[in-house]
C-alpha positions as CSV (number, residue, x, y, z in Angstrom):
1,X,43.7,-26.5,13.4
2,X,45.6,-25.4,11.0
3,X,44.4,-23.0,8.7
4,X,46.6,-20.1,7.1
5,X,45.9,-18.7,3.9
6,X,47.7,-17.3,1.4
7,X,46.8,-13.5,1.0
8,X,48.4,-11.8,-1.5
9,X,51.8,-11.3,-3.5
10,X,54.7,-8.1,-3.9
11,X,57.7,-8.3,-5.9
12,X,61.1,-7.9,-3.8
13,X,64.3,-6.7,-5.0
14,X,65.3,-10.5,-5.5
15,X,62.3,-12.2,-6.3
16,X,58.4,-12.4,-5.9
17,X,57.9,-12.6,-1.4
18,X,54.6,-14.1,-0.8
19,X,53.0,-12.7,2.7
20,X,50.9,-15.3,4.5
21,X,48.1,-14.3,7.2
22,X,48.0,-16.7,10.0
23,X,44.8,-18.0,11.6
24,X,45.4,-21.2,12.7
25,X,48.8,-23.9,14.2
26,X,51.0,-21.8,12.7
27,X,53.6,-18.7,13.3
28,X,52.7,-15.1,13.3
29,X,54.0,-14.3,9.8
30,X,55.5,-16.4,7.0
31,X,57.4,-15.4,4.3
32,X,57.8,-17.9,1.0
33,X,61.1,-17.1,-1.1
34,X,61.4,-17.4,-4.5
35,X,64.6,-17.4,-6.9
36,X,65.8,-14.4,-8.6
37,X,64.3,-13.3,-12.1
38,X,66.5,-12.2,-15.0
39,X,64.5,-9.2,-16.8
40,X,64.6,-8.6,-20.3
41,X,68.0,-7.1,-21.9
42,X,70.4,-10.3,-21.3
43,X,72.5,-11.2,-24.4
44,X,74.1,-14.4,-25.2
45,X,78.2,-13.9,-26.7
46,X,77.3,-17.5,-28.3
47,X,80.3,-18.7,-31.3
48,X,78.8,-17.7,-34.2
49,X,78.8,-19.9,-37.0
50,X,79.6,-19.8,-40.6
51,X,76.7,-19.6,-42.5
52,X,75.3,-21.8,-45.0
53,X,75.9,-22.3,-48.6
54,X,71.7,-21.7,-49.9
55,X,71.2,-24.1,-52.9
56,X,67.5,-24.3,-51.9
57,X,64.5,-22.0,-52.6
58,X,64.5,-19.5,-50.2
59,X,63.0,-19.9,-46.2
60,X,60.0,-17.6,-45.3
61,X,61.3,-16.8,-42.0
62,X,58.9,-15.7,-38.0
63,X,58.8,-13.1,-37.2
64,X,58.4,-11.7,-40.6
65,X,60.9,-9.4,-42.1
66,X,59.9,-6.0,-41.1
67,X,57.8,-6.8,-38.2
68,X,57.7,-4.4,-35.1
69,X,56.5,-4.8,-31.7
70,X,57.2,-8.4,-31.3
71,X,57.1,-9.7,-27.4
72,X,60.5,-9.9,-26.1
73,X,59.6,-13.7,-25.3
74,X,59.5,-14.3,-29.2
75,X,61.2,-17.3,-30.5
76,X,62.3,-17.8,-34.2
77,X,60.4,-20.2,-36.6
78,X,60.3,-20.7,-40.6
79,X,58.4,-22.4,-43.3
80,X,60.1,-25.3,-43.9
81,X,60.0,-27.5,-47.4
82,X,58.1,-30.9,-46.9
83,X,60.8,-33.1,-45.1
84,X,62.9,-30.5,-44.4
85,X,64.5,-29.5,-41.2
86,X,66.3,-26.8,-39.3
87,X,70.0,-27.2,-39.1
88,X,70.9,-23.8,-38.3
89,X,69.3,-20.5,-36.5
90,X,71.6,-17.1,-35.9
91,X,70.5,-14.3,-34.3
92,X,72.1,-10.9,-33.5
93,X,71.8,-7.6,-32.8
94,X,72.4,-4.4,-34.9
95,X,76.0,-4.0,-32.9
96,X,76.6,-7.9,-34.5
97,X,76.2,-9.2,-30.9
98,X,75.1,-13.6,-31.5
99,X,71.9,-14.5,-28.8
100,X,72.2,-17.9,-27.9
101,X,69.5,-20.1,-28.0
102,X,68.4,-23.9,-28.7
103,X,66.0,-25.5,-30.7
104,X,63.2,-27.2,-29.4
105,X,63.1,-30.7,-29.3
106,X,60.2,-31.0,-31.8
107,X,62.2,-28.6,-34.3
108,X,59.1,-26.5,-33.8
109,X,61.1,-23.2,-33.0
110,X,64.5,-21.7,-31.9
111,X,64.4,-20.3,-28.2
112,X,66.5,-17.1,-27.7
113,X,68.3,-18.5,-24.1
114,X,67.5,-15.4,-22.3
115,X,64.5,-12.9,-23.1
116,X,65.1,-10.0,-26.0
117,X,65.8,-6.8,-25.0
118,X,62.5,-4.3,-25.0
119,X,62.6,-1.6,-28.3
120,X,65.5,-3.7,-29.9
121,X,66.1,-4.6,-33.7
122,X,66.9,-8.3,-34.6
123,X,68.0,-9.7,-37.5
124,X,67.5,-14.1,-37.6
125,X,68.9,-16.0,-40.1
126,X,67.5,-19.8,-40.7
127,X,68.9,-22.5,-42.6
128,X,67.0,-25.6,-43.3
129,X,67.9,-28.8,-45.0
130,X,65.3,-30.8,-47.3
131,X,65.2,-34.4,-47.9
132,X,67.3,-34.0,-51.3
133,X,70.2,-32.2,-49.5
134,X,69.2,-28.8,-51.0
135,X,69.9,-25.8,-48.1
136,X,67.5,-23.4,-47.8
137,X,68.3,-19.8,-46.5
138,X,65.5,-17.3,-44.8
139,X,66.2,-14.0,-43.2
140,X,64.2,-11.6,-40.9
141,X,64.8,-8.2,-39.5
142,X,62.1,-7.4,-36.4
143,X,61.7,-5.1,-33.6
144,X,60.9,-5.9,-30.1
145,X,58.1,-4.2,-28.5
146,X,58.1,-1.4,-26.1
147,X,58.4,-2.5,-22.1
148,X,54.6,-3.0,-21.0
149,X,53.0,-1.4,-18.5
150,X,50.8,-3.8,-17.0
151,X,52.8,-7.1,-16.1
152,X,52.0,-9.9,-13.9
153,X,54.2,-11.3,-10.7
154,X,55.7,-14.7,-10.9
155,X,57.7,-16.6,-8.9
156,X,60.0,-20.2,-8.3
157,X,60.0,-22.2,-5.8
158,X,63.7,-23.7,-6.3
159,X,67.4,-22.6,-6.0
160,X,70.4,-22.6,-7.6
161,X,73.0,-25.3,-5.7
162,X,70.1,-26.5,-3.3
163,X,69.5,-30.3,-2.2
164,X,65.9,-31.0,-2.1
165,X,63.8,-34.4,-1.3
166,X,63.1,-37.0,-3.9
167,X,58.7,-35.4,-3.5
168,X,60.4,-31.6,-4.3
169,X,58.3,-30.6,-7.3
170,X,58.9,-27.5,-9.6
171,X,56.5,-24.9,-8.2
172,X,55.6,-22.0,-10.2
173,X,53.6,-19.5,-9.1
174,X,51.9,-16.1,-10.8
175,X,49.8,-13.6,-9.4
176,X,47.4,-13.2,-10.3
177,X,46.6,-16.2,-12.3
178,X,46.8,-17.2,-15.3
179,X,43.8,-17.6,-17.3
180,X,42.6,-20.9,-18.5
181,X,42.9,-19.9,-22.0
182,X,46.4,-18.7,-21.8
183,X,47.7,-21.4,-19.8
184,X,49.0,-23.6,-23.2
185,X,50.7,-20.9,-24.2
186,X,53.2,-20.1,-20.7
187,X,53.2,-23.9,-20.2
188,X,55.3,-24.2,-23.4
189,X,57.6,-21.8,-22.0
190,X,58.4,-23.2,-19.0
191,X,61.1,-25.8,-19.4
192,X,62.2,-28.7,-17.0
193,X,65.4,-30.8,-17.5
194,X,66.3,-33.8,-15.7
195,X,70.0,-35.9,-15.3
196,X,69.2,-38.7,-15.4
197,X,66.3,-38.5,-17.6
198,X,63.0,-38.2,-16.3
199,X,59.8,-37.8,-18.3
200,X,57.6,-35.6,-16.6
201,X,54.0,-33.3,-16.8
202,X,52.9,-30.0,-15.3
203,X,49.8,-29.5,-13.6
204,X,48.1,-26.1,-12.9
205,X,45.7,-25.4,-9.9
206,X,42.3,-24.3,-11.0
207,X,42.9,-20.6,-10.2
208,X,45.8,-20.5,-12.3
209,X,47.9,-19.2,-9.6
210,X,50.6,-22.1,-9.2
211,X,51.4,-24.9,-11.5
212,X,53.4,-27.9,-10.4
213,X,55.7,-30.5,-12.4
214,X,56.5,-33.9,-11.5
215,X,57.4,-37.1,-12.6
216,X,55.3,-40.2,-12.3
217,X,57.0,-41.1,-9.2
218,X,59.4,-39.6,-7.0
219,X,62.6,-38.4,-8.5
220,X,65.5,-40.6,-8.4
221,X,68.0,-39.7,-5.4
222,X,71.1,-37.7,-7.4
223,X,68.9,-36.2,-9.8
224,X,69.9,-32.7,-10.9
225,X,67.0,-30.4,-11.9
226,X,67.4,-27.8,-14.7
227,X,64.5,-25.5,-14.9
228,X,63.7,-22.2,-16.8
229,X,60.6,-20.2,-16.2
230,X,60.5,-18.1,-19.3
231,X,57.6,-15.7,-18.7
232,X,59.4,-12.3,-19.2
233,X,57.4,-10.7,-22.4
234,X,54.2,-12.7,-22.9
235,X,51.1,-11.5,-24.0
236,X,48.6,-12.6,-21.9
237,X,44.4,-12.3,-22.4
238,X,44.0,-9.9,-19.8
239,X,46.4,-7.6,-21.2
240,X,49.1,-7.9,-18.7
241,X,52.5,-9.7,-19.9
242,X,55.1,-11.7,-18.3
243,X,57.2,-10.0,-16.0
244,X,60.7,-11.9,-15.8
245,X,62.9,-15.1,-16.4
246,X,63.5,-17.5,-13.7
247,X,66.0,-20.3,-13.7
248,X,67.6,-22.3,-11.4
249,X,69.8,-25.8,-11.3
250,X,69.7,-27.6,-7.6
251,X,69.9,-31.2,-7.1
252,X,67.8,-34.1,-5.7
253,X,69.1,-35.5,-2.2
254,X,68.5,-38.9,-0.8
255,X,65.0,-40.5,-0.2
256,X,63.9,-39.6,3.3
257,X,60.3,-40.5,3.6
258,X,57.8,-40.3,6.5
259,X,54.3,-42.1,6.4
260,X,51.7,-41.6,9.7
261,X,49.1,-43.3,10.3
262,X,46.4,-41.7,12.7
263,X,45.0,-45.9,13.7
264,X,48.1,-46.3,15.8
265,X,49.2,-42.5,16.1
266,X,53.0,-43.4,14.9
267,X,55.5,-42.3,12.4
268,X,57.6,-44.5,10.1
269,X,60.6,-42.5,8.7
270,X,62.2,-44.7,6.1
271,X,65.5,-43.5,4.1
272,X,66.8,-45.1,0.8
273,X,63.2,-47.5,1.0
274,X,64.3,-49.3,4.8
275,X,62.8,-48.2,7.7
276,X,65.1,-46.5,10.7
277,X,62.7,-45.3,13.2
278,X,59.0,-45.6,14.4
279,X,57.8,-42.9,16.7
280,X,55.1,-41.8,18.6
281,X,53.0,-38.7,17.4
282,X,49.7,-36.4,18.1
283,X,47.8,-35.2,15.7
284,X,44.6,-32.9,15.3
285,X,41.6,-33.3,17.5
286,X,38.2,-34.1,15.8
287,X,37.4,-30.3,16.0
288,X,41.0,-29.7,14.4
289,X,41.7,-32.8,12.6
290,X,45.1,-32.9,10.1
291,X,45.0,-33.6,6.5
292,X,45.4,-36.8,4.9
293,X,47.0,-37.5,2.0
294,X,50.8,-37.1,0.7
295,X,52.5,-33.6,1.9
296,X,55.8,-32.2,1.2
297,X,57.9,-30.1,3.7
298,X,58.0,-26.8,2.2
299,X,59.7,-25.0,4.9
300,X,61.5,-25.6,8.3
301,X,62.5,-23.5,11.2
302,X,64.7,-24.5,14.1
303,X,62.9,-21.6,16.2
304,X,59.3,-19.2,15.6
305,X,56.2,-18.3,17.3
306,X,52.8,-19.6,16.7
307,X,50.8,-16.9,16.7
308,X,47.0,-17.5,16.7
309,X,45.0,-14.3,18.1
310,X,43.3,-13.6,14.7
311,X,41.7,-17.1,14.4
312,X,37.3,-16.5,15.2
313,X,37.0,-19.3,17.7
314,X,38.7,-18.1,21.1
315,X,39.5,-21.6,21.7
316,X,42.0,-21.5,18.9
317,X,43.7,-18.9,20.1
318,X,47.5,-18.7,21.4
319,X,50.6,-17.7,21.0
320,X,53.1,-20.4,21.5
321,X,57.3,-20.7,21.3
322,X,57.7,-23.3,18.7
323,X,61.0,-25.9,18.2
324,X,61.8,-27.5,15.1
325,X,59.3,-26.3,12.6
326,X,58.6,-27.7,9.3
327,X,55.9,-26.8,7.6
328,X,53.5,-28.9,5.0
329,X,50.5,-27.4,4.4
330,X,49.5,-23.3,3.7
331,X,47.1,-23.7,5.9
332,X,49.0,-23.7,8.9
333,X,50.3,-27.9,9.4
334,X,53.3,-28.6,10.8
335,X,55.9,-31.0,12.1
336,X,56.9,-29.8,15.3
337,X,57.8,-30.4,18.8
338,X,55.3,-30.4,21.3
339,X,57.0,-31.2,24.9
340,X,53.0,-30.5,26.7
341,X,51.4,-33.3,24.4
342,X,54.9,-35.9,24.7
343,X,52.1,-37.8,27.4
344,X,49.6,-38.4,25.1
345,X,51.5,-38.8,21.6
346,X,50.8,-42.3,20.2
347,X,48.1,-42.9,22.1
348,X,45.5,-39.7,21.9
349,X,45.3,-36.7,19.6
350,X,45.2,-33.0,21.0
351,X,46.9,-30.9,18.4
352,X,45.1,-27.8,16.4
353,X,46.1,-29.8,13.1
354,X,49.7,-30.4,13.6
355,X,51.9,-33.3,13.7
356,X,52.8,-33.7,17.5
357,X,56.7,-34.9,18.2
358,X,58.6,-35.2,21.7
359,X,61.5,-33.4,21.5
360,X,63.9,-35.7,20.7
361,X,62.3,-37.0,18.1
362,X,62.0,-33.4,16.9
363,X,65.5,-32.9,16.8
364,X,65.8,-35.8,15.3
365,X,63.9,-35.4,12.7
366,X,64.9,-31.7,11.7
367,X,68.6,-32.7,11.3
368,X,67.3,-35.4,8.7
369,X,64.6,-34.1,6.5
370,X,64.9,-31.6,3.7
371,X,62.8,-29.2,2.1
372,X,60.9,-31.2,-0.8
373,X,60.5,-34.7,1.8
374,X,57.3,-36.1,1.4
375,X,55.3,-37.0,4.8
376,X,52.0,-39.3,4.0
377,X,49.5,-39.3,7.1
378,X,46.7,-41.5,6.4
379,X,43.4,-42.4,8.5
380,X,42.4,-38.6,9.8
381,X,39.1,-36.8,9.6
382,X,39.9,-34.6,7.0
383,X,41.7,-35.0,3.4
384,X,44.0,-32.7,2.2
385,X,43.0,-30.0,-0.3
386,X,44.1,-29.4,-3.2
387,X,46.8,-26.3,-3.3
388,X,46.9,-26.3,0.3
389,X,50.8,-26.5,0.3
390,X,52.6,-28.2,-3.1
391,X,50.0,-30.8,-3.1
392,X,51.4,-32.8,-6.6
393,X,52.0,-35.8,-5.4
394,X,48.8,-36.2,-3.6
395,X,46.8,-37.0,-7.2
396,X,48.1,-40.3,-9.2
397,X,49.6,-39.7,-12.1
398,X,46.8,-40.4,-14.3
399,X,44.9,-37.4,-12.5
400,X,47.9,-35.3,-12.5
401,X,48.1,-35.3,-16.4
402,X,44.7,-34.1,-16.5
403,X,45.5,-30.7,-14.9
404,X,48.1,-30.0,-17.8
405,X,47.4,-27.5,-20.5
406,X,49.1,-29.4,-23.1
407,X,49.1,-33.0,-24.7
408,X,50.7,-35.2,-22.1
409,X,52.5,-38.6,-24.0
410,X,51.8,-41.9,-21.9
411,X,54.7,-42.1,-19.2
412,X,54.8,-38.6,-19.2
413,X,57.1,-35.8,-21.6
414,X,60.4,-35.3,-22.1
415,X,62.4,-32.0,-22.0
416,X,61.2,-29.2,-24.8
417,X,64.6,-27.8,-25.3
């Protein structure tokens, strides 16, 4: 059965490297890559723009003039005159360096596009409009904070130039969690944009330790994905901050979609919505039963070793060459090929939790799919839990919402920035 666990977190020279112990179907040792994090320092060389003429009163400008030790993820605000609204934010450096940034959707803020540099001076100009045409003018001068000492890991589960399935969700993770009381606050900064437009909603796990965005249904095939994680700087309750930045821009493949149902033991793989093979599988015994419920490959491996020792019931234990891997739960499921059960499969199950292939149908199989494919296995002992792999799409959407720390709108929200 399949039954790996996720046991701890270190921070690479790339990225965050999640180790996973193995006590179940699975390999001796699995390592989860994240994207690279930009730390704090980057500036923008942004056009600058001519600045307004003020015929206004004057804009009280955030963070207030004079203010030190702001969080390097700050971003720049102002009171505005009933009516009014933003139509201009510039921010540089003493050196007259320009950050770029963009306004939020809502108007609510500017965003600085990268994070601030730590011990830094900043000087943000805002111009506002009111309803009678009047232009108001505020300016601030602020310091950035010194770097922290006590900052959390993070991580991204996406690339830069990637092609994932239509079920590929945004997965961000933290370590440790965050807590339930600071969650509003790092949701707001983490920013998804879709082409074509796609509302959409995060969700976080109750631990706080990964939070997953989605649409209401899968994404359209030729989507492109934009995504910022922008936790570099923040405060947090427990007196640790934000450790980096992580962005990346990859791209949503076709639909490729695999449904198994455990009443006849066979798999229907259907790509762009027809159906192009039905095959025979094996899944977990009653003692070792798979999950059901919708799963997302999250990993795949042409060769590895299942490596079982550790696992407290000796008949659980093996070590085991392994052909055409692809992982869907952390726990240890897989698609794989399984030449000793290619007697049985579609007729009996004898797996420790896996989904039993031949080989052929393996290989088959392995040159289709793509990391973020969803798999839905229905009729098993055993439903899949939630977190156990990037589980988003296993909750309806209406259940999904409810696991975000913000306001969701009805159809789900669109980009922030």
């Amino acid at each position: 059965m399949g039954r790996f666990a996720r046991t701890g977190a270190l921070l690479g020279g790339l990225g965050l490297v999640a180790s996973l112990a193995l006590s179940g179907c699975g390999e001796e040792r699995a390592v989860a890559e994240f994207v690279p994090g930009q730390t704090s320092g980057a500036t923008g060389t942004g056009t600058p723009v001519p600045p307004a003429v003020s015929s206004g009163p004057p804009l009280t400008v955030s963070p207030a003039d004079g203010s030190k030790n702001r969080p390097v993820s700050v971003e720049i605000g102002a009171k505005l005159p009933d009516g009014g609204e933003v139509s201009q934010v510039t921010l540089k450096t003493e050196d007259g360096k320009t950050i770029k940034g963009r306004l939020r959707t809502d108007g609510s803020s500017w965003v600085p596009s990268a994070p601030l540099k730590w011990s830094t001076r900043y000087t943000a100009t805002v111009a506002a409009k009111g309803p009678d045409g009047a232009v108001s003018e505020g300016t601030s001068t602020f310091t950035t904070m010194a770097k922290p000492g006590s900052m959390i890991t993070s991580g991204l589960y996406l690339f830069d130039d990637r092609t994932y399935g239509v079920a590929m969700p945004v997965v961000a993770e933290f370590h440790p969690g965050i807590p339930a009381k600071d969650r509003a606050k790092v949701q707001k900064r983490m920013f998804v944009r879709t082409d074509p437009p796609q509302p959409g909603a995060w969700h976080w796990v109750s631990n706080g330790t990964q939070a997953y965005y989605r649409a209401p249904e899968y994404w359209k095939a030729g989507t492109k994905l934009t995504v910022r994680i922008a936790l570099a700087g923040i405060p947090l309750s427990n007196g640790r901050y934000g450790n980096v930045d992580r962005s990346a821009t990859a791209k949503i493949g076709s639909a490729f979609e695999m449904k198994v149902t455990n009443s006849d033991k066979q798999m229907r793989v259907y790509e762009d919505g027809q159906l192009v093979k039905t095959l025979p599988v094996s899944l977990g015994k009653k003692k070792t039963p798979s999950s059901s419920g919708t799963l997302v490959v999250m990993e795949k491996k042409e060769a590895t070793v299942f490596d079982t020792m550790d696992d407290p019931d000796p008949e659980n234990r093996y070590v085991t060459d392994i052909e055409f891997a692809q992982r869907l739960t952390w726990g240890g499921e897989y698609i794989h090929a399984a030449p000793w059960s290619e007697h049985v499969q579609g007729r009996q199950n004898v797996s420790h939790g896996c989904v039993n292939v031949s080989m052929a149908n393996a290989r088959w199989l392995f040159q289709r799919t793509k990391i973020g494919d969803p798999i839905t296995i229905t009729g098993t002992e055993r439903k899949l839990a939630a977190g156990n792999g990037w589980t988003a799409w296993n909750l309806s959407w209406s259940e999904f919402v409810k696991g975000s720390a913000l306001p969701v709108p009805d159809g789900g929200a669109g980009p922030a920035v």
